[in-house]
C-alpha positions as CSV (number, residue, x, y, z in Angstrom):
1,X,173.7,101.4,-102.3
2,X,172.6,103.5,-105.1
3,X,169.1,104.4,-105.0
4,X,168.6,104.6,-108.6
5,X,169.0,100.5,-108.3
6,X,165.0,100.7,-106.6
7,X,162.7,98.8,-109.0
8,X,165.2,97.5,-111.3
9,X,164.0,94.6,-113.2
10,X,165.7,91.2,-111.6
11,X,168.6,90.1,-113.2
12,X,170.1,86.3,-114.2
13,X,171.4,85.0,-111.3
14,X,169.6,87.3,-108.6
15,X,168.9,83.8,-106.3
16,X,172.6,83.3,-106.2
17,X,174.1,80.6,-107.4
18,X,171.9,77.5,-106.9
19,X,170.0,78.8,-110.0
20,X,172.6,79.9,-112.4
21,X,173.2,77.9,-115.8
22,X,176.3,77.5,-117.8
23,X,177.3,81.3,-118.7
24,X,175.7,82.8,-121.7
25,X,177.3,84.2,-124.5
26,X,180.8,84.5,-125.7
27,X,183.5,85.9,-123.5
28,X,187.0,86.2,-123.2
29,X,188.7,82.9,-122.6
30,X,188.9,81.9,-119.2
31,X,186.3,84.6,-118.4
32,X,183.4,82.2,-116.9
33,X,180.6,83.7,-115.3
34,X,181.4,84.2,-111.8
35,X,177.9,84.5,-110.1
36,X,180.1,85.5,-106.5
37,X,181.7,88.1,-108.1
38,X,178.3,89.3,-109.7
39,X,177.2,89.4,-106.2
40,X,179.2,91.9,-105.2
41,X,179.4,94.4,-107.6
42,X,175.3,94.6,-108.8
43,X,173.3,96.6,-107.0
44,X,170.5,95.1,-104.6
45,X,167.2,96.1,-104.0
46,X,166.7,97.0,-100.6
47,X,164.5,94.5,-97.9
48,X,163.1,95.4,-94.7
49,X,164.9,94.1,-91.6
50,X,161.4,93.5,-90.4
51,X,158.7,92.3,-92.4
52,X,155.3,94.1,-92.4
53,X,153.0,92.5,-89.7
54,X,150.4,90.2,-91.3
55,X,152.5,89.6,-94.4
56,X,153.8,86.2,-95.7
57,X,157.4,85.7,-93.9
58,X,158.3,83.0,-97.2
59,X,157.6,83.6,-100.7
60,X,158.7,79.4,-101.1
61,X,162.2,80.2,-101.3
62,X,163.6,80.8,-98.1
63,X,164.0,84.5,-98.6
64,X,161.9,87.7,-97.0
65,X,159.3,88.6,-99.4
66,X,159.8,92.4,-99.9
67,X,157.0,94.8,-98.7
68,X,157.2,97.9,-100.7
69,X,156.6,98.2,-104.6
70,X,159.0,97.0,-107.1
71,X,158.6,98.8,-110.2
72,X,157.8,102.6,-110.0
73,X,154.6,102.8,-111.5
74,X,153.3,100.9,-108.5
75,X,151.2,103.2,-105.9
76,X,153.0,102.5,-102.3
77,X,149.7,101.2,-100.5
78,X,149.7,102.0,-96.3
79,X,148.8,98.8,-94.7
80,X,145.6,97.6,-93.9
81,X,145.8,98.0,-90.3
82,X,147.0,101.5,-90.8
83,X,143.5,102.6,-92.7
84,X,141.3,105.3,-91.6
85,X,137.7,104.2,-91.1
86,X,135.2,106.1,-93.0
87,X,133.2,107.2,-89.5
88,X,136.3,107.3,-87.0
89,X,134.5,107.1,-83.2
90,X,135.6,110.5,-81.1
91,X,138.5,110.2,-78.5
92,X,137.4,109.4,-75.0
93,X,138.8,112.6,-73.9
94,X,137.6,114.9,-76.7
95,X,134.4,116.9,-75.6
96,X,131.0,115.5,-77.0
97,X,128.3,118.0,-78.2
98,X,125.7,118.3,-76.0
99,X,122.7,116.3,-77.0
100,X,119.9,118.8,-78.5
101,X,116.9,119.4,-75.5
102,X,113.4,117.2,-76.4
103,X,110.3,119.4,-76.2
104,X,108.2,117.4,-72.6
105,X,105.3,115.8,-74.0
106,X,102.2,115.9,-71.7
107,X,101.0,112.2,-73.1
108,X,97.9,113.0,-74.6
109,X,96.4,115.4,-77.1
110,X,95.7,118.1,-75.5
111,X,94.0,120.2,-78.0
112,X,91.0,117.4,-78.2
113,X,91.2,116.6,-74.5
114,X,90.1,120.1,-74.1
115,X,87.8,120.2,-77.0
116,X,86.1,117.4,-75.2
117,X,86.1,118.9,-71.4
118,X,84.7,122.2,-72.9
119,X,81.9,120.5,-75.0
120,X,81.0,118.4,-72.1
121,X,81.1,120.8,-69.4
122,X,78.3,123.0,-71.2
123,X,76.1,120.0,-71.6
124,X,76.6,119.3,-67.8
125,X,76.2,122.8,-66.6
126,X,73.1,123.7,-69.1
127,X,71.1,120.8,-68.1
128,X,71.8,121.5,-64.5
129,X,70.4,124.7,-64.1
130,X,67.8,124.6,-66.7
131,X,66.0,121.4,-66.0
132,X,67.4,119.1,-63.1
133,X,65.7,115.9,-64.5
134,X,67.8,116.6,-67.2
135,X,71.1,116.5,-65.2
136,X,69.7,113.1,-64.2
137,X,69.1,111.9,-66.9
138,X,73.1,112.4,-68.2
139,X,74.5,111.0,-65.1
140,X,72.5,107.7,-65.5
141,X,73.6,107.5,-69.2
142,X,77.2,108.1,-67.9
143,X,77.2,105.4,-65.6
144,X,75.4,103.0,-68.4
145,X,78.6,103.7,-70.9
146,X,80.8,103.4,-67.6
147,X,79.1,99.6,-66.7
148,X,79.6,98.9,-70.1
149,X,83.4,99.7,-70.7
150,X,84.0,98.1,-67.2
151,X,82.5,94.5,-67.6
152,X,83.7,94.8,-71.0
153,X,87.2,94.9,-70.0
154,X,86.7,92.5,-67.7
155,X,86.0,90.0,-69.9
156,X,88.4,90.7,-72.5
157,X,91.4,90.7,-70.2
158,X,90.4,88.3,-67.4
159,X,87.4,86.4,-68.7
160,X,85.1,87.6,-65.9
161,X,81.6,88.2,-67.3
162,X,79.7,89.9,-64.8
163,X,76.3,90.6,-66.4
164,X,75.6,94.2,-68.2
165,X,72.0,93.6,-68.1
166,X,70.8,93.6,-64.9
167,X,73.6,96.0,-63.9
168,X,72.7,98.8,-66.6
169,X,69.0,99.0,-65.4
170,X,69.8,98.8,-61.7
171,X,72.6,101.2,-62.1
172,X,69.9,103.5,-63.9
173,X,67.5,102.8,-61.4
174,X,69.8,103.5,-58.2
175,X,70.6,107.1,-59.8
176,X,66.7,107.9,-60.6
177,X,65.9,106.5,-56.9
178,X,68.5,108.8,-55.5
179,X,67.2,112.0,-56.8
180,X,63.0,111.4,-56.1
181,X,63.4,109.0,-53.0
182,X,66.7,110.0,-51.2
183,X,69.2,108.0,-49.6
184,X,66.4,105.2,-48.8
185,X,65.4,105.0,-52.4
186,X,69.7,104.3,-53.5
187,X,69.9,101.6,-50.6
188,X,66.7,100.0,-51.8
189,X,67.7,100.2,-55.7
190,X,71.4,98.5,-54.9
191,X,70.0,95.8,-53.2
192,X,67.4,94.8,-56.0
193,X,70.2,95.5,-58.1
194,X,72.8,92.9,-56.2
195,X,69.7,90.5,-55.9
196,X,69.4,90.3,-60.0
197,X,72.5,90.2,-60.5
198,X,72.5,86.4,-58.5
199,X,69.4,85.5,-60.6
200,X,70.4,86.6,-63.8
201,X,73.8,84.6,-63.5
202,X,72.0,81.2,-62.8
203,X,70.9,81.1,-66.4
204,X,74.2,80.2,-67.2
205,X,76.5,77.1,-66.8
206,X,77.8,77.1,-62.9
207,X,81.2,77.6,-64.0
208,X,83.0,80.8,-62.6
209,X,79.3,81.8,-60.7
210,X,81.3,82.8,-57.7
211,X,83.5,85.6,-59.6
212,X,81.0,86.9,-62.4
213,X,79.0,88.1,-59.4
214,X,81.8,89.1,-57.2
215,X,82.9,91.3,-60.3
216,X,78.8,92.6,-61.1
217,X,78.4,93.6,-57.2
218,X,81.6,95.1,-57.5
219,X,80.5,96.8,-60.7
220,X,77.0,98.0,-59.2
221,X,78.9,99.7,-56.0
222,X,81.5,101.2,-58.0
223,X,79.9,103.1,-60.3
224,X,76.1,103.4,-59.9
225,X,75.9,103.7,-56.3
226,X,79.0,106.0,-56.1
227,X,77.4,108.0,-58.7
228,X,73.8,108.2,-56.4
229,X,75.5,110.7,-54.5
230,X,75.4,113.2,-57.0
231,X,71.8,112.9,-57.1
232,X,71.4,113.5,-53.4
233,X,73.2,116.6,-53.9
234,X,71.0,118.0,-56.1
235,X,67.4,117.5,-54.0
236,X,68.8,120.1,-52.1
237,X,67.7,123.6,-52.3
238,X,71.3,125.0,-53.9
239,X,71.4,121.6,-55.0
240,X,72.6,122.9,-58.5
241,X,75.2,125.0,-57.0
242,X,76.4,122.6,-54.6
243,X,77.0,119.6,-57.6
244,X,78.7,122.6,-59.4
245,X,81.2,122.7,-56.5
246,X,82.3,119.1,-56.4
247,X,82.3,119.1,-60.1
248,X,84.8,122.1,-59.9
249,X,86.3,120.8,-57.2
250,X,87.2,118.2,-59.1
251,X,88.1,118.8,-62.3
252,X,90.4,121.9,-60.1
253,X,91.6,119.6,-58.6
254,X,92.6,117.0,-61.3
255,X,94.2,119.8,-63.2
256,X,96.8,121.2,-60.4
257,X,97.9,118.0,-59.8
258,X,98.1,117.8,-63.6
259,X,99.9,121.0,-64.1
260,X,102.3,120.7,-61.8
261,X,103.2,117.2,-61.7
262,X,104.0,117.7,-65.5
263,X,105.9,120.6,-64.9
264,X,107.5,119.9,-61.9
265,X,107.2,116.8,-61.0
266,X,110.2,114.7,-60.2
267,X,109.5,112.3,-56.6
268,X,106.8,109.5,-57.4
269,X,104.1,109.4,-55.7
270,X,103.3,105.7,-56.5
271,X,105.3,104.5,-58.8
272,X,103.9,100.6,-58.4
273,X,100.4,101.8,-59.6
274,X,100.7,104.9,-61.2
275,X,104.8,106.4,-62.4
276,X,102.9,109.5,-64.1
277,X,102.2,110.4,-60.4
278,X,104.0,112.7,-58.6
279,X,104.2,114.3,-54.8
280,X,104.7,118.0,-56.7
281,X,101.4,116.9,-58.7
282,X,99.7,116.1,-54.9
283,X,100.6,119.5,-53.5
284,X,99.7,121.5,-56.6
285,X,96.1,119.2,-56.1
286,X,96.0,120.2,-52.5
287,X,96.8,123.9,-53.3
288,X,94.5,124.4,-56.1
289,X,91.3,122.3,-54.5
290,X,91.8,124.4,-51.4
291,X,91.3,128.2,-53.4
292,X,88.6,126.8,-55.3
293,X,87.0,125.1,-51.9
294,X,87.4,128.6,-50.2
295,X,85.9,130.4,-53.1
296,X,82.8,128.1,-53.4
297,X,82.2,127.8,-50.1
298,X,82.1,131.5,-49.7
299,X,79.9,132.9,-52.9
300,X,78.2,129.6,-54.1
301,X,77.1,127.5,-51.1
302,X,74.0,129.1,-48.9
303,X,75.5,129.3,-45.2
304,X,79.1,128.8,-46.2
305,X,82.0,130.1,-45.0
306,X,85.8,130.2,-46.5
307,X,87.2,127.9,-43.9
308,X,84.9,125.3,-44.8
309,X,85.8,125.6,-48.3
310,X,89.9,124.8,-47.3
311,X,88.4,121.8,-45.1
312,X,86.5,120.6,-48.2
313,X,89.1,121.0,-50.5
314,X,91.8,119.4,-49.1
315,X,89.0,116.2,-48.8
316,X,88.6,116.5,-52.3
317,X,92.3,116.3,-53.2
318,X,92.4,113.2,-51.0
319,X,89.6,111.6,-52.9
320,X,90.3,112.4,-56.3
321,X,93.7,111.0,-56.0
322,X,92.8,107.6,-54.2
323,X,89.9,107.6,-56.6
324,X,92.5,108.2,-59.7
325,X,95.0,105.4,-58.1
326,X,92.4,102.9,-57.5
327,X,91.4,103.2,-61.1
328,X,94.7,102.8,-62.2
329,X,95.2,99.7,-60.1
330,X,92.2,98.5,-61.6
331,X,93.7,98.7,-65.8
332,X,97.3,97.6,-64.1
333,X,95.7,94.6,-63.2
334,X,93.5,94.1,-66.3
335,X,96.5,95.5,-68.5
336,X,95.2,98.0,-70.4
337,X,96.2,102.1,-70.2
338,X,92.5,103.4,-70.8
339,X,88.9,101.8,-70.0
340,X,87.9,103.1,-73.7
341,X,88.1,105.4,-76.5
342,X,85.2,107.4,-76.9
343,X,86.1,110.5,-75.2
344,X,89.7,111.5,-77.4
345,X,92.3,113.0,-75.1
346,X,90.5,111.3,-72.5
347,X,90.1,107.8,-72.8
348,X,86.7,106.3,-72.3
349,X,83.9,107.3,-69.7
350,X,85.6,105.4,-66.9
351,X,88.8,107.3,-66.9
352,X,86.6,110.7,-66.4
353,X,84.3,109.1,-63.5
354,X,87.6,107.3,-61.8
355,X,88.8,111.0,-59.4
356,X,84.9,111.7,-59.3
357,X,82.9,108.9,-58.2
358,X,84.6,107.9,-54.6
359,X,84.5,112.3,-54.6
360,X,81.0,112.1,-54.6
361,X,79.9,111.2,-51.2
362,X,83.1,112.9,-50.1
363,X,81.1,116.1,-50.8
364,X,77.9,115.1,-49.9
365,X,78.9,114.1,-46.6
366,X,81.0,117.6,-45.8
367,X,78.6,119.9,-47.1
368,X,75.6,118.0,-45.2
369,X,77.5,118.9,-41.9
370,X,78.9,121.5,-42.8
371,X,75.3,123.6,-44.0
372,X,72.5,120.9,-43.6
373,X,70.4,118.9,-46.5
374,X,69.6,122.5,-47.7
């Protein structure tokens, strides 16, 4: 067929016969409009063998519709399932640009975590060796705000009020009796202090008696008693320089495990109670406690010796960590991440004390039979 014949306007008779009239116009006698003959000599558009998929098959005639343009100012249009979406998804073979490395965040801000440890380490270590009442003096304020955050979380989260009052004064108390009347004066202050904790509570309606005291007893051991250790430390002779090791012990401690768990750290160490922890962060505790032990031990503690100070270090590792994990079992079980927020970068008073309260006696203990009560 002629290609020229492609778009040609339809002309009479294109359905065939069925819809031819009488012929129009004058013609030569006997010259009747033959529509089989017209058939065969006019030129046919040409159809597709196979329509396009997802056309109409029947235009209402019985015929194929036909798929392409008619007239030549029409724009040939691909089909729709032929389109090109405007964000085409990569082959599954072709190679995927490597995603672009995320700086490791250490969690907290570190600039006012530090601004924090620095400003409080100068208050600690002025008012130790300047005036030892002094030291005192910040230690029972710390475990005041500590009692306070604790029972307050308590009752937020679990609706155990175990009472502030009597536990504030008689955590106060136990730290004071520690320092002027030794070890007798602490065991003599927590037991006063357990006993008003039992009075105080009757005051109130008998309903959940049996755990607000369970949780203030608790409370009182924890924190103020714990803490009554430091003060034993300090009636020594190098008492100063013997609670500046198992402060910097410690904090040594807390920071190797720090430093290398976030840098290295990939096996968890407890991953029930604390996923930050890690068995790299325990060795780089271990490793860091133990120079620090050995250095104290030798220029710092009267009698000491370097061997001592690995002994005492490696018990220092051990407790901060238990100490830090029982804390964190502690807010697991209430919910929370931090005790408080007064300390920024830090957390509240509580998540300082939690590594160096159960250290405490640790220390005391070790350097009692390691040198004497000085």
């Amino acid at each position: 067929m002629n290609d020229s014949s492609w778009g040609a306007p339809p002309q009479t008779g294109y359905w065939g016969p069925a819809d031819q009239g009488p012929a129009h116009g004058p013609g030569p006698a006997g010259s009747a409009y033959d529509a089989h003959d017209a058939q065969q000599t006019r030129p046919m558009p040409i159809v597709p063998e196979v329509p396009a998929p997802g056309g109409d098959q029947d235009d209402g005639r019985g015929a194929a519709r036909v798929s392409g343009p008619l007239f030549r100012d029409e724009t040939l249009q691909a089909p729709s399932h032929w389109a090109v979406p405007e964000n085409p998804e990569p082959m599954p073979d072709a190679p995927q640009p490597a995603p672009a490395p995320q700086k490791k965040s250490a969690g907290r801000d570190l600039g006012a975590a530090i601004g924090v440890g620095v400003g409080l380490g100068i208050v600690i270590v002025a008012s130790l060796f300047i005036v030892k009442a002094v030291f005192v003096g910040v230690v029972a304020v710390a475990v005041v705000v500590g009692l306070w955050e604790l029972t307050k979380r308590l009752e937020e989260r679990k609706g155990i009020k175990a009472p502030l009052v009597p536990l504030a004064v008689g955590g106060a108390a136990m730290v004071v009796a520690g320092y002027v009347r030794g070890a007798e004066g602490a065991w003599v202050a927590m037991a006063l202090t357990a006993l008003a904790i039992l009075v105080w509570r009757m005051t109130e309606p008998p309903d959940g008696y049996l755990k607000d005291v369970t949780a203030g007893l608790f409370a009182a051991f924890y924190v103020p008693f714990l803490a009554t250790f430091v003060s034993l430390m300090l009636t020594a002779d190098d008492g100063p320089r013997r609670v500046l090791t198992f402060l910097v012990l410690t904090v040594v401690s807390d920071t190797g495990a720090y430093a290398i768990g976030w840098r290295f750290g990939k096996h968890k160490l407890a991953p029930r109670i604390s996923p930050g922890k890690t068995r790299e962060g325990l060795i780089g505790a271990v490793t860091f406690a133990i120079v620090a032990g050995a250095l104290c031990m030798q220029f710092l503690i009267d009698g000491g010796s370097w061997w001592q100070g690995l002994l005492l270090g490696l018990a220092v590792a051990a407790s901060a960590t238990l100490g830090d994990l029982g804390e964190s079992m502690i807010k697991r079980d209430l919910g929370i991440k931090d005790m408080g927020t007064l300390l920024p970068g830090h957390g509240g008073i509580m998540d300082r004390l939690d590594s160096l309260l159960p250290t405490a006696p640790v220390v005391w203990l070790l350097l009692v039979l390691f040198v004497g009560n000085g």
